[in-house]
N, C-alpha and C positions, 0 to 999 in steps of 0.2 A: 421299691423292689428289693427283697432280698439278696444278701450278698450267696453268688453262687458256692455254688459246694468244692473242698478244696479240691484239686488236680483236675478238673473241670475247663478245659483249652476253648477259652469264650471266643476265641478267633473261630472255629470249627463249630460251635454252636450257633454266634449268630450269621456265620455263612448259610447254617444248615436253614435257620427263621428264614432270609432272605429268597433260598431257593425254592421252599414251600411256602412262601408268601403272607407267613406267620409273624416277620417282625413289626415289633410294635413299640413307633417313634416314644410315645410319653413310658415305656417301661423300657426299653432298652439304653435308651440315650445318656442316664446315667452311669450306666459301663463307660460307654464310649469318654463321655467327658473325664473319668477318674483315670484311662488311659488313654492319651491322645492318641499313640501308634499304632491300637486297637485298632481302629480305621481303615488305618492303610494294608493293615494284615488281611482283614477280612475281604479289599479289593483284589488284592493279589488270591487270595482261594478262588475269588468269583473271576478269575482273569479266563480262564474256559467258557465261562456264560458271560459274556460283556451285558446281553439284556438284561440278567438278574443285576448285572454289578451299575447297570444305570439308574433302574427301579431303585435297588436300595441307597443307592446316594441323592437318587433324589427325593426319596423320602426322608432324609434328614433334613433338617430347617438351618438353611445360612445363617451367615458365614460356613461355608467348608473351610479348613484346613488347607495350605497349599501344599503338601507332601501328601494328600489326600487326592485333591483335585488333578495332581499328574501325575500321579498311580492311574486314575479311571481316564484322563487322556493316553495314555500311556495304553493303557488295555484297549481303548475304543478304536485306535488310530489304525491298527493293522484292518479290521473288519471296514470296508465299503459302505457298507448298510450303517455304518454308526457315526460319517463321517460331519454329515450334518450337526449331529450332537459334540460332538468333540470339537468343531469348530468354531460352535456357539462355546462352550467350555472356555475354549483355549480366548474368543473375544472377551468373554467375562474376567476373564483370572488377566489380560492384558492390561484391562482397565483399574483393574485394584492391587497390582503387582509389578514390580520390573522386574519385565520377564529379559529385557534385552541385557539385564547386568549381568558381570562375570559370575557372580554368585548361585546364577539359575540356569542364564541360557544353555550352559554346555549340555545341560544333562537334558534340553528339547533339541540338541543337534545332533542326538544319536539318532533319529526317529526317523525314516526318510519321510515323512508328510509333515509333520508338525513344523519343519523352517518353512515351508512354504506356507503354511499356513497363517503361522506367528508374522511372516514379512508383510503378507495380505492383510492381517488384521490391525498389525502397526499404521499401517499405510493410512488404511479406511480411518481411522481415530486418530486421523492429523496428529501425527509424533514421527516426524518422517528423520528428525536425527535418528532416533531407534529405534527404524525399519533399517536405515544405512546402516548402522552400526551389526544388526542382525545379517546383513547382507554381505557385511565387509566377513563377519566371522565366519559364514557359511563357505564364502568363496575361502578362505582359509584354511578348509577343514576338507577343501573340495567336494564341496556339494551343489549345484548345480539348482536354482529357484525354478519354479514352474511357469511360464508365460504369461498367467492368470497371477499372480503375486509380482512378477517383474511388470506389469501394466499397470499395477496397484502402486507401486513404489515410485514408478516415471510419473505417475498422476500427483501425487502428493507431494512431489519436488516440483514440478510445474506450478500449483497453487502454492508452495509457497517462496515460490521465484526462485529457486536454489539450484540455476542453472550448469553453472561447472561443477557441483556435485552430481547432478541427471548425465551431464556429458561424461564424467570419468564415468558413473553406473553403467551407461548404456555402452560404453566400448568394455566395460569389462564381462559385461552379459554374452556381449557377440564373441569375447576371447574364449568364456565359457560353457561353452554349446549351448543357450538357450534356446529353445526352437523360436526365433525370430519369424514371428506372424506380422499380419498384418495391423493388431490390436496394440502389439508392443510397440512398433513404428510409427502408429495416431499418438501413440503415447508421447514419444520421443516430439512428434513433429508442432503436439501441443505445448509440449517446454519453451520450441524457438517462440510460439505463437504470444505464449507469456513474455518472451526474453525482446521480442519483436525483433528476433533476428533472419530475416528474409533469406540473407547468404544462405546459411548452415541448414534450413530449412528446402532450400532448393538440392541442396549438395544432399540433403537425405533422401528425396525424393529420385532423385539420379540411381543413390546406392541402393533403393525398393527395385527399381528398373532392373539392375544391373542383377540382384539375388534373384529375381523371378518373383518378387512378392509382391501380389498386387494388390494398389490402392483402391479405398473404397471411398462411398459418399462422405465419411466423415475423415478422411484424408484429404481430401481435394477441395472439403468446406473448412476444414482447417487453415491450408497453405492461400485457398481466394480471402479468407476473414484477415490472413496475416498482412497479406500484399494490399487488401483497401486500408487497410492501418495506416501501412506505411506508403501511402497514398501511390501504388505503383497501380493504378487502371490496365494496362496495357498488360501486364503480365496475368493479372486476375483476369481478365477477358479471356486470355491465351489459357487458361488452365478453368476456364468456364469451356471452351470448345472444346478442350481434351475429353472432359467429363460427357458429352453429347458424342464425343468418336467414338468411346470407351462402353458408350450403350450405358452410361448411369446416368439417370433422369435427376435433372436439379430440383431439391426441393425446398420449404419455404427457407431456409437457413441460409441456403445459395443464395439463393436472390437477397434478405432482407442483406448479406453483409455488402451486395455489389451498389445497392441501393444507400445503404450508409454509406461505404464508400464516395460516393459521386456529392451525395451529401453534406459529406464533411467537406469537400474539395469546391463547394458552395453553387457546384453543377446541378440545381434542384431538377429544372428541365428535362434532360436527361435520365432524372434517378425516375420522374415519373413517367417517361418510356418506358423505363424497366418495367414499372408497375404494367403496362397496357401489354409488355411480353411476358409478362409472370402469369398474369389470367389466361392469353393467350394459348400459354401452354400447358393449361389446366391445372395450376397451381396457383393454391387459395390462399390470398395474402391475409397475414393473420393482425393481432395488434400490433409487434415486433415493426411489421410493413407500414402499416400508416402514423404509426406514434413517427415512425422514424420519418417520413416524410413530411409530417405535421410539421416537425419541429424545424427538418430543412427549411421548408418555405417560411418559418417564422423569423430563423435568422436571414435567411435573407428580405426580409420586409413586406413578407406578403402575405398577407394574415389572412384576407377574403379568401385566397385559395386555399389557406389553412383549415378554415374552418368550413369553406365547401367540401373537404377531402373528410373533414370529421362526418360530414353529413353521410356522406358516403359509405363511413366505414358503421354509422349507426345504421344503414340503409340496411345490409350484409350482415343486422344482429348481433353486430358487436358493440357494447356500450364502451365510450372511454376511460381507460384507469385513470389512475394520479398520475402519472407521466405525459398520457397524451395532456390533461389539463396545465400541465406544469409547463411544455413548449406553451401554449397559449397565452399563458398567463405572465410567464419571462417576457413574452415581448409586448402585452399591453403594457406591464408593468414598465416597461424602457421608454415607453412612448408617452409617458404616464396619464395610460387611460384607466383613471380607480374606478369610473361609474362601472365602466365594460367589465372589470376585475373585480369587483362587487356581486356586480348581476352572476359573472360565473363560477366562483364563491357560492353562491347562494344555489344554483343548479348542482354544484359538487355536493353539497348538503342533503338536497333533494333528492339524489340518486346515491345515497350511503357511500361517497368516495372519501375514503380518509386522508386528509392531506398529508404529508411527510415531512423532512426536511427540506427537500427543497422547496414546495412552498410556503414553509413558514418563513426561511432564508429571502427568497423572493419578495414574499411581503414586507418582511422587516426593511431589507436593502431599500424599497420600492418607496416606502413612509420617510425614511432616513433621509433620501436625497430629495422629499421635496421638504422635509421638516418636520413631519407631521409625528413625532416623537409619541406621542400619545397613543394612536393608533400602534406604531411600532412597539410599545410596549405592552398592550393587548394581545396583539399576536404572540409574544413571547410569552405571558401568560398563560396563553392558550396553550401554547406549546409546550412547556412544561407539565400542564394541566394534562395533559393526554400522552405524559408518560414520553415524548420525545426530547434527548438530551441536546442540547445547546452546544453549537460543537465550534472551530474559529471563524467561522465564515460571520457566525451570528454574533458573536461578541464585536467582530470589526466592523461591521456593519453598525450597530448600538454606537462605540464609540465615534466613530466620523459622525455618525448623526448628529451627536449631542454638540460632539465641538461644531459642527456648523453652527448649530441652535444653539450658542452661547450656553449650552450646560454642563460646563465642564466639572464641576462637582458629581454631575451623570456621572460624565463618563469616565472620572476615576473609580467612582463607583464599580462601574462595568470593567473597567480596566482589573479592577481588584479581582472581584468575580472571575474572571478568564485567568486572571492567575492562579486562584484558587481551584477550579477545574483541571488546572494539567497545562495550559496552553502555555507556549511562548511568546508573546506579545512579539513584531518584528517594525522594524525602523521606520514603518510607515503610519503604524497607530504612535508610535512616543513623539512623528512627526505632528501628526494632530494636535497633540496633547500642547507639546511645545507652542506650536503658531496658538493654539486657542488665546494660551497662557499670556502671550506675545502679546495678543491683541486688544487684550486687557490691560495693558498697562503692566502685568502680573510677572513676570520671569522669577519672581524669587519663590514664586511660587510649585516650579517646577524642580529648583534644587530641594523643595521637601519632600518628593514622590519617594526616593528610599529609604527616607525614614517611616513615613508611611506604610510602606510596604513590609517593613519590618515589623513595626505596630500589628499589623494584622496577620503573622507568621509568615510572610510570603520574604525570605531574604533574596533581594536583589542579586543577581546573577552579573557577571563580566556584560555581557548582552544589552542590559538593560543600561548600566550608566553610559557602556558605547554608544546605543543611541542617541540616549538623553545628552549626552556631549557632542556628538556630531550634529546634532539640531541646533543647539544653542550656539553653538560655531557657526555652521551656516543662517542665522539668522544675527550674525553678527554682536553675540552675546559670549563675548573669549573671559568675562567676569566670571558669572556666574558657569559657563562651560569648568572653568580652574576651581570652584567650588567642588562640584560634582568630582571632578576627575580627585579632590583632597578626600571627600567622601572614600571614594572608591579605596583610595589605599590607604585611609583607616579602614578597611574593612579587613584589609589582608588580600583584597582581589591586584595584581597588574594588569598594568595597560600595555596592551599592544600593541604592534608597527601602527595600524589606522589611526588608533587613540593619539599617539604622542606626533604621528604627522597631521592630522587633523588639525589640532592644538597648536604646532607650530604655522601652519598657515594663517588661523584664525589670528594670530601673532602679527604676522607679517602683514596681513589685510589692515590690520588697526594701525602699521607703520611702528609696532613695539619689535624692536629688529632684538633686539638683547634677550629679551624675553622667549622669542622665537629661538637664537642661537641656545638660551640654555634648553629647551627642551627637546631640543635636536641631539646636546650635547648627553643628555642624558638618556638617550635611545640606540644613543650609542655607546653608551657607556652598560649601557641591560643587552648589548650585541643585538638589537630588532632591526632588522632590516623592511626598505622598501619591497614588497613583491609583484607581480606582473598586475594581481589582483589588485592587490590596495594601489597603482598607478592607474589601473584603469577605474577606479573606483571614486579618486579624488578627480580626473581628468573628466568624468563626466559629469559630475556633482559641481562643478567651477569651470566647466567649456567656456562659459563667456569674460573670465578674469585669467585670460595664459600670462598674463604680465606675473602676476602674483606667485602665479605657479611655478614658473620659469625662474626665479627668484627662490623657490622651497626646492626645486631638484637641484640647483647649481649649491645650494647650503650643502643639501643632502650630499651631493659628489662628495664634499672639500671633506664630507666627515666619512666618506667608504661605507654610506647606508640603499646605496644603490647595487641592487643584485646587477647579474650578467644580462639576464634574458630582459630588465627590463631595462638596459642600454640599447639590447636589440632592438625593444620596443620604439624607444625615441628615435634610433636610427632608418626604423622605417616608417615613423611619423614625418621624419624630415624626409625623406626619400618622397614618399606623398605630397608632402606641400609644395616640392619642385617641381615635380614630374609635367604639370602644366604646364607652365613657362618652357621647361626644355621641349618640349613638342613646338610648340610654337616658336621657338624659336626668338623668344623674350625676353628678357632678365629678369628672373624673376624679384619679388621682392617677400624679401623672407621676412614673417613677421613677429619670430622670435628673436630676442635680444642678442648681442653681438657676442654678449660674456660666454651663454650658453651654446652660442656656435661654437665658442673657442673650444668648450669644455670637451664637445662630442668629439672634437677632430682632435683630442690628443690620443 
């Protein structure tokens, strides 16, 4: 296109294409781009006609400009009729912009619709820091969110647990006249629902009473889903009756949670009374209802009725998902029926049900503990195979397998693998690992696992040699334990209160009293103290050796590694181990050592 003619105000000519519906994107768009401000001029001429000024912005080919994009929000915003558009705008430009930075937001906080808007659409596109942060500066500015964007913001702090940020929100919504409905209250009462806090949940429902706002179906299916959680039956009954005074009819949501409920509290009996009053009242129980009952009666051992109830719910034209199979199949799998777990397998195939992680986890665990490794590694196969990721259940599952089945090359394998993934491996797989190792004759084998692990980029963590040191200690290997622990700090890692009392007990057990003294001495010499934790932690790991014990806390005293509260502890351990005898009126016979009596009673 030729360059215009001089004194020729292209702002004024292609407003004038625009409004007679004359411009034309592949000849004009080279102005626009040789001046970017172009743009936003020609929005501002069209701010009279928002229609023309929509048409010609969207007639150009994205990217817009964002100095472009809220000029034409800016103009659309006052108009009603354009408000749909401007909102989708404002969601677009949220998504590829921070709008909630100091840089932008102020100049969408003059606008009275667009913070309500921007709050709403933060909210929806999970970024609920910068719906808050939009919320905090509104209230700042004294402006006041709309109901419809303060329900959007209580939502998205509920899913993502950010409970005393929803609590400050919601008391400052009600300091700042929000019209507090009844949507922003479900809002509110889904936080505690998240938070699983019954209290504050009931104290809300008091305060709806007390404003005059009344609770609806998904109010009072809120606070009964919260209360079978926290296994309170009795109050969820009592706010099932309110719901039938109140003239609002329960529907399937009510019932499936009173039914989980009873459920989970192993009351299956019951939960299927519910069911025969759920029909009863003309309410059609859906998959939610009988997956959830299925799976009741499977943990509690009763599989015939399980699968009678599936009959049922195929009778009523509803085929089973992958969850109802998944209860079925968890508890053949326990009872280790494979033929039955085969057969319905091969039905979940036949009826196009894709199986998930949980039962590919199922199977693997299922193959693992009777051996059958081979099998458990097909599944995994499979499972990879169809695009589903391996997540820790299925790595610890693999490795116990193998250490049962003497494959302990497996399952460092595996081990590797899980670390490579993201997992934390925890005290109970390097337990494995260790006894495998053990059982072979092998422990030296076990002081190689972090060099290993290094070999394959994965550097060992403080985590890792603590287990691998606490195992080897308790299986009575304080050698190679003092390996590891040398490992450890040649790496630059320290050892903790656990590690270095660990270490000195494993000391004390082998009757090396010197050995124990120095690495006592030097855990006090790093100031690590014993904690309530790590007392209750060795106290359970060696219940049946207090001789040994009583000998590491009497060291521990003489050296000042003994905190306050876990004096308390021993003092109401010993308070305990009397309190028989003093009832009866017996002597008792105390059967901790005399020294460590002495100790406690200075």
């Amino acid at each position: 296109m030729p360059p215009p003619p001089a004194g020729v105000d292209l702002s004024r000519a292609l407003c004038a294409a625009a409004i007679k519906s004359t411009f034309r994107p592949h000849l004009h768009l080279p102005l626009l781009a040789a001046a970017p401000p172009l743009l936003t001029a020609v929005l501002h001429r069209l701010s009279p006609l928002p229609s023309a000024a929509l048409a010609f912005f969207r007639a150009l080919p994205p990217p817009h400009p964002l100095d472009a994009s809220l000029a034409l929000l800016r103009l659309l915003a006052p108009h009603p009729r354009h408000h749909p558009a401007a909102r989708s705008l404002l969601r677009d430009l949220s998504l590829r912009h921070p709008l909630s930075s100091p840089l932008i937001l102020p100049s969408l906080l003059a606008d009275p619709h667009v913070p309500s808007w921007l709050l709403h659409a933060l909210s929806h596109s999970s970024r609920p820091h910068d719906a808050v942060r939009v919320f905090d500066q509104m209230r700042a500015r004294g402006l006041v969110p709309d109901a419809h964007a303060c329900t959007a913001l209580l939502t998205a702090l509920a899913r993502s647990r950010m409970t005393a940020t929803a609590r400050r929100v919601f008391d400052e919504m009600a300091r700042a006249g929000v019209a507090m409905n009844t949507h922003v209250y479900n809002a509110m009462l889904h936080v505690y629902l998240k938070a699983g806090d019954a209290e504050r949940a009931e104290t809300l429902m008091t305060r709806m009473d007390a404003a005059g706002v009344p609770l609806d179906r998904f109010s009072f299916n809120t606070v009964i889903a919260l209360y079978c959680r926290k296994a309170m039956r009795y109050e969820a009954m009592c706010v099932r009756e309110r719901m039938d005074k109140e003239g609002i009819q329960a529907d399937a949501v009510t019932w499936n949670s009173l039914i989980h409920g009873l459920c989970k509290d192993g009351r299956v009996n019951e939960a299927a009374q519910l069911l025969s009053e759920m029909t009863a009242a003309g309410v059609a129980p859906d998959h939610v209802t009988y997956t959830t009952l299925i799976d009741g009666y499977c943990r509690a051992g009763n599989v015939e009725e399980a699968v009678k109830l599936r009959g049922e719910m195929e009778a009523r034209g509803m085929l089973p998902g992958v969850a109802t199979y998944n209860a079925i199949l968890r508890k053949l799998c326990e009872d280790g029926k494979m033929k039955e777990v085969n057969k319905l397998l091969s039905e979940m195939d036949e009826r196009k049900v894709q199986a998930d992680h949980v039962t590919c986890n199922t199977l693997i665990n299922a193959y693992c503990k009777i051996g059958d490794m081979n099998s458990a590694c097909k599944v995994k196969r499979k499972m990879m195979e169809s695009g589903l990721q391996l997540n820790q259940f299925t790595y610890k599952a693999l490795i116990h397998g193998f250490c049962k089945a003497k494959g302990l090359d497996e399952a460092k394998e595996a081990l590797f693998e899980m670390m490579d993934a993201g997992f934390s491996p925890n005290y109970s797989v390097f337990s494995w690992l260790v006894d495998g190792f053990c059982k072979k004759k092998n422990a030296d084998a076990v002081v190689l696992i972090p060099d290993e692990l290094m070999e394959r980029g994965l550097p060992p963590d403080k985590a890792v040699y603590r287990s691998l040191i606490r195992r080897l200690c308790r299986k009575g290997l304080v050698e190679q334990a003092q390996k590891v622990f040398d490992q450890m700090q040649g790496k630059g890692l320290v050892g903790d209160s656990l590690v270095y009392a660990t270490l000195a007990y494993a000391y004390l057990t082998e009757g090396k009293q010197v050995a124990a003294s120095d690495t006592l001495d030097k855990m006090a010499k790093k100031q690590l103290y014993v904690t309530p934790q790590i007392y209750n932690c060795l106290c359970s790991s060696y219940a049946d050796e207090k001789e040994t014990l009583n000998m590491l806390w009497v060291r521990a005293m003489e050296r000042g590694l003994i905190t306050k509260s876990v004096y308390k502890l021993m003092h109401q351990a010993r308070l305990k181990s009397t309190k028989p005898a003093a009832e009866t009126g017996r002597c008792a016979s105390v059967s901790r050592p005399h020294y460590l009596e002495a100790t406690l009673n200075i």
